[in-house]
C-alpha positions as CSV (number, residue, x, y, z in Angstrom):
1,X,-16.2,10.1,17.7
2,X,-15.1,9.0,14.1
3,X,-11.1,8.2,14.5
4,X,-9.7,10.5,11.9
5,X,-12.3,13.6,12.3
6,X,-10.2,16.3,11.1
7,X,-7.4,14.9,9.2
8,X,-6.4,14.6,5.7
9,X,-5.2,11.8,3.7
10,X,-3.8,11.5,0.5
11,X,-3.7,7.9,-0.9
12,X,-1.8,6.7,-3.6
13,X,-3.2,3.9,-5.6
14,X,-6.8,4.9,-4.7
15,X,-8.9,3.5,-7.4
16,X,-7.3,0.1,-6.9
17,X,-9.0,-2.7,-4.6
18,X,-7.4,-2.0,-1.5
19,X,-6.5,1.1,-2.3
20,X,-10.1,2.2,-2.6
21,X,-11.1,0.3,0.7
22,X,-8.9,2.5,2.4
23,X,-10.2,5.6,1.2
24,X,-13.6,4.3,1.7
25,X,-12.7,3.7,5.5
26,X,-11.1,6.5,5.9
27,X,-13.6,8.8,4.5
28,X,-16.0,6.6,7.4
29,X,-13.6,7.9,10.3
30,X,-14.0,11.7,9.1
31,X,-10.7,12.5,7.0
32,X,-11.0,14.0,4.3
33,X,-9.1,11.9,1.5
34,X,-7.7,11.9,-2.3
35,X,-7.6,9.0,-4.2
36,X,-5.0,9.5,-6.5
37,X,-4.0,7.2,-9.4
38,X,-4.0,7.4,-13.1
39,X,-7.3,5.4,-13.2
40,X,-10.4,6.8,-12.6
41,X,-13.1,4.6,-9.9
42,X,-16.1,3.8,-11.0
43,X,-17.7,5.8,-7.9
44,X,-16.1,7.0,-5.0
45,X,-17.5,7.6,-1.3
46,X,-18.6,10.5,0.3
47,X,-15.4,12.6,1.5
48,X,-13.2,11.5,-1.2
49,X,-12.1,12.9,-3.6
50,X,-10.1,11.8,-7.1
51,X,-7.3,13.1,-8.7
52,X,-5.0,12.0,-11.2
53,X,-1.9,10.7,-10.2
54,X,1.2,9.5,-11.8
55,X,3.7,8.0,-9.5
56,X,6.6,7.5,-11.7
57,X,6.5,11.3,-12.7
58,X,8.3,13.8,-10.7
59,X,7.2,16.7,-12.6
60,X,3.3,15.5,-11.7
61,X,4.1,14.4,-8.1
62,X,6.0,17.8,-7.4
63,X,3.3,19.7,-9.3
64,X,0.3,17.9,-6.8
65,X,2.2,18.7,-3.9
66,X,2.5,22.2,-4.9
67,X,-1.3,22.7,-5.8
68,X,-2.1,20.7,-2.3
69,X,-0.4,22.8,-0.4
70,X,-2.9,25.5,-1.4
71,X,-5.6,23.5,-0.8
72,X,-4.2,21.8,3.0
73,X,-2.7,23.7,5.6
74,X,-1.3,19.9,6.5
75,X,-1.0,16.5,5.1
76,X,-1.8,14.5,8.2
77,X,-2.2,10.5,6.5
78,X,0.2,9.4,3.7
79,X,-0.2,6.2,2.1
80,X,1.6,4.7,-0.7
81,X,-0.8,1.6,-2.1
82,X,0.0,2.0,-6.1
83,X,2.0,-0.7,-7.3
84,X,1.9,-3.7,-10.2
85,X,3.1,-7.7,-10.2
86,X,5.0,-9.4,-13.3
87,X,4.5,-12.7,-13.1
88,X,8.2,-13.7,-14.4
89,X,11.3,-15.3,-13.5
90,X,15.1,-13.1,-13.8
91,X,15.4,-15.2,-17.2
92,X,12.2,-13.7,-18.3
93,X,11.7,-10.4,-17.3
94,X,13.2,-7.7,-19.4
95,X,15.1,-4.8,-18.5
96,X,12.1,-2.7,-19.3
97,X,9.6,-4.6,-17.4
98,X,11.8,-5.0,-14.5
99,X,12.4,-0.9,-14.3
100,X,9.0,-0.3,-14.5
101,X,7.9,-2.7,-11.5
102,X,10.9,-0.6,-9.3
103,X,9.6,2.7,-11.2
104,X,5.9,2.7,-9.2
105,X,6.4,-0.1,-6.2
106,X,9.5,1.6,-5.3
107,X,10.9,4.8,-7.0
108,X,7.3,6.2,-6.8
109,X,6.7,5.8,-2.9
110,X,10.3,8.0,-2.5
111,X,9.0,10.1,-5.0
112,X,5.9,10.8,-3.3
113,X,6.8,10.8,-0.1
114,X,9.5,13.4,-0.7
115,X,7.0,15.6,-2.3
116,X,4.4,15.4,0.7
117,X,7.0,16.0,3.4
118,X,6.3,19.9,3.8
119,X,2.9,19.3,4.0
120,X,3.3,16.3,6.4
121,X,5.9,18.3,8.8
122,X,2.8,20.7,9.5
123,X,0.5,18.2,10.9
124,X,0.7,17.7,14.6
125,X,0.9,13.6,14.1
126,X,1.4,12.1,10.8
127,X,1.3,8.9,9.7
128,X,3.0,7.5,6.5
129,X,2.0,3.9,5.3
130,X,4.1,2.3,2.9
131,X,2.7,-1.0,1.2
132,X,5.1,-4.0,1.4
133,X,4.2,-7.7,1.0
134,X,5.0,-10.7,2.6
135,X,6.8,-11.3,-0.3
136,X,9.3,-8.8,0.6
137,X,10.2,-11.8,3.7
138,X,9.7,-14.8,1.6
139,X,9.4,-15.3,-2.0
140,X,7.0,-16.7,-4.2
141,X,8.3,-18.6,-7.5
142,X,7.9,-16.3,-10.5
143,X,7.7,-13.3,-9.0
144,X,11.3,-11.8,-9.2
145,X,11.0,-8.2,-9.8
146,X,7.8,-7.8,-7.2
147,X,9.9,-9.7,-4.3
148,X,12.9,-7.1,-5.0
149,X,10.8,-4.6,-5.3
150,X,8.9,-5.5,-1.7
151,X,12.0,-6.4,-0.5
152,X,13.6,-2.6,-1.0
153,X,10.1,-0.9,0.3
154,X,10.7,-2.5,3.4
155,X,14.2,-1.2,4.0
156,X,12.4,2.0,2.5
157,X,10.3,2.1,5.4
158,X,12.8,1.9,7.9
159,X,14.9,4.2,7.1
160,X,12.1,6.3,6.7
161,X,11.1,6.3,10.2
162,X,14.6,6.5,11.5
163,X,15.1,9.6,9.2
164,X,11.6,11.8,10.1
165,X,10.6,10.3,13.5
166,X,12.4,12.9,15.1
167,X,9.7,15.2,13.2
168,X,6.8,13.6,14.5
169,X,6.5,11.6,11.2
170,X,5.6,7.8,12.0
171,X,6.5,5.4,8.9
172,X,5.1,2.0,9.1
173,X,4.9,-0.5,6.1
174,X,1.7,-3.0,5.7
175,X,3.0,-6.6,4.7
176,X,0.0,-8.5,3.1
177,X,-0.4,-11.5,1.7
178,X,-2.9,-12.8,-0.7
179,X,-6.2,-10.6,-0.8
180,X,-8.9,-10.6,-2.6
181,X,-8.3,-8.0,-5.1
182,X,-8.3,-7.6,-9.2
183,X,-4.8,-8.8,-9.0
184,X,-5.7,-11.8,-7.4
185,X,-8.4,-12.6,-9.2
186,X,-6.5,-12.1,-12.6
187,X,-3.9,-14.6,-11.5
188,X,-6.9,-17.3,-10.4
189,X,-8.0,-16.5,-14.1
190,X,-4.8,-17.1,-15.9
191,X,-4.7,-20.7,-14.1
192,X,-7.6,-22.3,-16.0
193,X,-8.8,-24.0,-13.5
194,X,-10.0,-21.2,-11.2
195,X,-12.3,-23.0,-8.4
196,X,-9.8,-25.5,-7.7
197,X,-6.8,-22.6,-7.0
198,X,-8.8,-20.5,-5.7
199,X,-9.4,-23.5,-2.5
200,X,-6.0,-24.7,-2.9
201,X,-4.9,-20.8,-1.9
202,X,-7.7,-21.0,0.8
203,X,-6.1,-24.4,2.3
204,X,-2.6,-22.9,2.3
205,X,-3.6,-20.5,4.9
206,X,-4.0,-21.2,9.1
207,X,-7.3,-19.6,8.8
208,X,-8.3,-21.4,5.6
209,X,-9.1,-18.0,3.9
210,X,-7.4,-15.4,2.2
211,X,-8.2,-11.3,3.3
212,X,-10.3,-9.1,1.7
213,X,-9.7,-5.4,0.6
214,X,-11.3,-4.5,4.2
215,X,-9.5,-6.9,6.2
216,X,-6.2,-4.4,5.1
217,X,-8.1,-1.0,5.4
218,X,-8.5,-1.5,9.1
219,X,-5.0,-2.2,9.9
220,X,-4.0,0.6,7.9
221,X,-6.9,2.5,9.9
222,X,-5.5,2.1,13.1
223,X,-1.8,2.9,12.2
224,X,-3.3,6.2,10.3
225,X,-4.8,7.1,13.7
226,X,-3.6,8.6,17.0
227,X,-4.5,5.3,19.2
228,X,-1.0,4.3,17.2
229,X,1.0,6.8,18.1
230,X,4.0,5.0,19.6
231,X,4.0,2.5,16.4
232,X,6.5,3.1,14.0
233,X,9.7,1.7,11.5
234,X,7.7,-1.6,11.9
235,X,6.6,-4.1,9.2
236,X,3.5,-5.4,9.8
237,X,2.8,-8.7,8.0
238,X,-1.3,-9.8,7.7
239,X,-1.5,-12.5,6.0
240,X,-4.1,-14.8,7.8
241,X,-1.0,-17.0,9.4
242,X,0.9,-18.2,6.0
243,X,4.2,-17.2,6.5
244,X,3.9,-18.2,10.3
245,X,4.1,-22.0,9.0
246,X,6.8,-24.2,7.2
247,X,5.3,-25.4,4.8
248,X,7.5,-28.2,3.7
249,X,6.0,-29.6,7.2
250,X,2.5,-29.7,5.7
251,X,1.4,-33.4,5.0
């Protein structure tokens, strides 16, 4: 039996590349799943479904909720996948830019997530996943904003669970770290020399390999599903072994 027969799922940050692995997955396991962001994907699987999505406003995250709530009798999977990077130190990220990074990886997860909570409360078992990054531990160099920003989801998440567990609402928090995604790929491109990064990011890792979209999805798969029922407030960090290391200790 498919692991999510009968459930719904509503995933922010859909269209993106792990965002739309999950739905993909999920629509695989039997939920039935929206994909919502303000981009529309190219194609979408069998079970999901787009909408348009705008984290950062409350009138259109209040106004979903409302119209899903005709449409569900119950929210059963939340998770929060939209966010952006700026690839800037304190010095030079502006005001504006440094807002808008908090405005979706942050402000639009609490926004969201206290939209869906009516709907959520009705489902026997839900499940809310929150996207982190190992980043939010550890930091890397130019990446100021998206660290704090990682940094406050995971607190986020915590609090989260301590708040609604007593509802049945489990809150968990993916941690990854560098995956194959448009974002990744962008930064490889930005370097000039992309082959050479690309096997220097490889080498970094334990397992000589960064993740893939999938890799994510079915982590996220199992903590959506019942077999996960006693995980929850946790921060789970997949990241194929790189912050396990020191890595001043690599010669």
């Amino acid at each position: 039996m498919a692991m999510l027969s009968g459930k719904t799922a509503f995933v922010t940050g859909g269209a993106g590349g792990i965002g739309a692995a999950i739905c993909a997955r999920f629509a695989k396991e039997g939920a039935e799943v929206i994909a919502a962001d303000v981009a529309e994907p190219a194609a979408l699987p069998e079970g999901v479904t787009w909408r348009r999505y705008d984290v950062t406003s409350e009138a259109a995250v209040r106004q979903t909720f409302d119209e899903l709530g005709g449409l569900w009798d119950k929210l059963d999977i939340l998770v929060n996948a939209a966010g952006i990077e700026i690839e800037k130190t304190i010095e030079d990220t502006t005001l504006e830019e440094w807002n808008r990074v908090f405005a979706i990886n942050v402000t639009g997860m609490f926004l969201t997530a206290k939209h869906a909570l009516p709907l959520l409360r009705k489902s026997p078992g839900a499940s809310v996943i929150n996207f982190g990054s190992y980043d939010g531990f550890i930091a890397d160099p130019g990446l100021t904003a998206y660290c704090a920003s990682k940094g406050a989801v995971h607190a986020l998440t915590r609090a989260m669970a301590c708040d609604h567990g007593p509802e049945g609402i489990r809150v968990n928090a993916i941690c990854p770290g560098y995956v194959d995604t448009p974002m990744l790929q962008s930064f490889f491109r930005d370097s000039g020399d992309i082959e050479s990064l690309q096997q220097a990011v490889r080498d970094v890792h334990p397992l000589r390999s960064y993740g893939t979209p999938d890799d994510i999805a079915n982590l996220v798969n199992w903590l959506a599903s019942d077999e996960a029922r006693y995980a929850s407030g946790q921060l789970w960090v997949i990241d194929g072994g790189l912050s396990a290391q020191v890595q001043q200790m690599r010669l």
